[in-house]
C-alpha positions, 0 to 999 in steps of 0.5 A: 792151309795145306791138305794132304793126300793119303798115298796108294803106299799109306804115305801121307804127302802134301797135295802140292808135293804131287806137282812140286817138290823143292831139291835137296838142301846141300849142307847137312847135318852128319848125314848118311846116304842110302841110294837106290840104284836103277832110275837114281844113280843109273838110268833105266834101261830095256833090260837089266844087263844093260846098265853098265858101270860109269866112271863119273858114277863110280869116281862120286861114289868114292868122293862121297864115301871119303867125305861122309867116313864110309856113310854111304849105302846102296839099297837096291831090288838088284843082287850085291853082285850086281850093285858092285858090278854096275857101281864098279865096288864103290860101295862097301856098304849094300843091301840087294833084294829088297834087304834079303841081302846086306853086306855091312861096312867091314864086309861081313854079309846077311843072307836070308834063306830063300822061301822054297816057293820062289823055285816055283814063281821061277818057274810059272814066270817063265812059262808065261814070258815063254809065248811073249816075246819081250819079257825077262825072268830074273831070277835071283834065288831069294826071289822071283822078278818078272820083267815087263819093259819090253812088252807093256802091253802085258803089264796088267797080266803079270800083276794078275799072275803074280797077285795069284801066286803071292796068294798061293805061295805066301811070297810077298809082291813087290811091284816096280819099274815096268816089273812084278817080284815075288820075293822072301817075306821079311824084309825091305829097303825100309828095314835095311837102311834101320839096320844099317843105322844101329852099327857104324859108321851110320850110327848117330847120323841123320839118313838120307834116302834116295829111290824113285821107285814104289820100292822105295816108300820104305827106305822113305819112310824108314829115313823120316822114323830116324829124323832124316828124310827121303828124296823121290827121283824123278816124275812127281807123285803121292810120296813120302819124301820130302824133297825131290830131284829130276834124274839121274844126272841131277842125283850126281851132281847133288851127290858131288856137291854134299857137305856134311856139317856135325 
C-alpha cells in the first residue's frame, strides 16, 4: 500500500517520492511546455546578474519552440526582460514575477498595476541589507526581493522581516531559493500557466510544468488541474510533481530530446 505525506505547500505526494522520482517520459501526448527559469534551464548563481545567456540553452529552446508550434513558456520569479535577457528572446511566450507579468505568444503584454506598498518593502529591504554585507535587494517595481545567498546566516531574519511587513502591508510572501519577495497579491506561476492554456497555441495541449523551487508547487499543480503533470528539478522533496530530474543539464537534454505525439 502506498501512503502519502501532506506537503508543507498543501501537496500531497507519495512518501517514497521524497527520495525517489522516475524522469520525464520522453514521447508525449500534444504537450505544452512551461519552464522555470533559475535552478531548471540555468544554474544558480551568487547573485541574479550573474546568469548569463548560453548558447546550448538558447539553440534547445528554439529547437523545442519549433517542434511544439510555439508551445513553450518561461514562468519565471524574474522580470520579461530578464527571461529574454538570460534566454536570449528564445521564447515568445513568458510570464515574470510570479505572473504579474505575462507576454502571450503574438507579443501583447499583461502587467499588474504595483500594490503602492511594495515602495515600502524596498525600502525597509534596503535599510536591512545595509549593515549586512552579502545581501541583494531586488527590486522589481510590482515587488520586492530580498536576497540572502550571500549571507546565509541571516536567513531566518529576512523571513521575520518580511513575514512582518506581509502582515503590515497586505503583500503576499513569496518564499524561494535562499530569498524572501514580497509581491502584488493576485497571481502565481499556477495562474499563469491556466492563462496560457485558455489562447493558443496552449489551448487543447496537455501541460508540462518544470521548477525546482517552492514557487513552483503551483505551476505543479496548475499542470495536474488540466490533466498534465509538474516535473521537480533537482534535490527530492515533499512535491506535487509527478516526475523528476537531477539539473540543469539533465532539463536540456530532456528538453532536446521531446517528441511530441497528437
Amino acid at each position: 500500500m502506498r501512503t502519502t505525506n501532506l506537503n508543507t505547500d498543501g501537496a500531497t505526494a507519495p512518501a517514497e517520492a521524497l527520495s525517489y522520482l522516475p524522469p520525464p517520459p520522453v514521447v508525449l501526448q500534444h504537450p505544452a511546455l512551461f519552464l522555470d527559469m533559475d535552478g531548471v534551464l540555468a544554474p544558480l548563481a551568487a547573485t541574479p546578474d550573474a546568469v548569463v545567456p548560453d548558447a546550448r540553452r538558447t539553440a534547445v529552446l528554439r529547437r523545442l519552440a519549433d517542434r511544439l508550434k510555439g508551445r513553450v513558456a518561461i514562468l519565471s520569479g524574474r522580470t520579461i526582460a530578464e527571461i529574454d535577457r538570460i534566454a536570449d528572446s528564445a521564447s515568445a511566450s513568458a510570464s515574470g514575477v510570479h505572473g504579474l507579468e505575462r507576454r502571450r505568444a503574438d507579443g501583447s503584454l499583461d502587467h499588474a498595476a504595483a500594490d503602492p506598498s511594495v515602495r515600502d518593502a524596498v525600502v525597509a529591504f534596503e535599510r536591512f541589507a545595509r549593515d549586512r554585507p552579502g545581501m541583494i535587494v531586488e527590486d522589481k517595481s510590482v515587488s520586492a526581493g530580498l536576497h540572502y545567498r550571500g549571507a546565509p546566516g541571516e536567513a531566518a531574519a529576512a523571513a521575520a522581516l518580511a513575514r512582518s511587513l506581509a502582515a503590515e502591508t497586505g503583500l503576499a510572501l513569496q518564499a524561494g531559493n535562499l530569498v524572501v519577495e514580497l509581491k502584488t497579491p493576485g497571481t502565481d506561476k499556477g495562474t499563469a500557466l491556466k492563462a496560457f492554456m485558455l489562447e493558443p497555441p496552449f489551448a487543447g495541449a496537455v501541460p508540462v510544468m518544470l521548477g525546482d523551487d517552492l514557487t513552483d508547487e503551483d505551476g505543479f499543480r496548475a499542470a495536474a488541474d488540466l490533466g498534465g503533470f509538474g516535473v521537480l528539478v533537482g534535490p527530492p522533496r515533499r512535491t506535487a510533481a509527478t516526475f523528476g530530474l537531477p539539473d540543469v543539464e539533465a532539463v536540456l537534454t530532456w528538453l532536446d530530446s521531446v517528441e511530441a505525439r497528437r
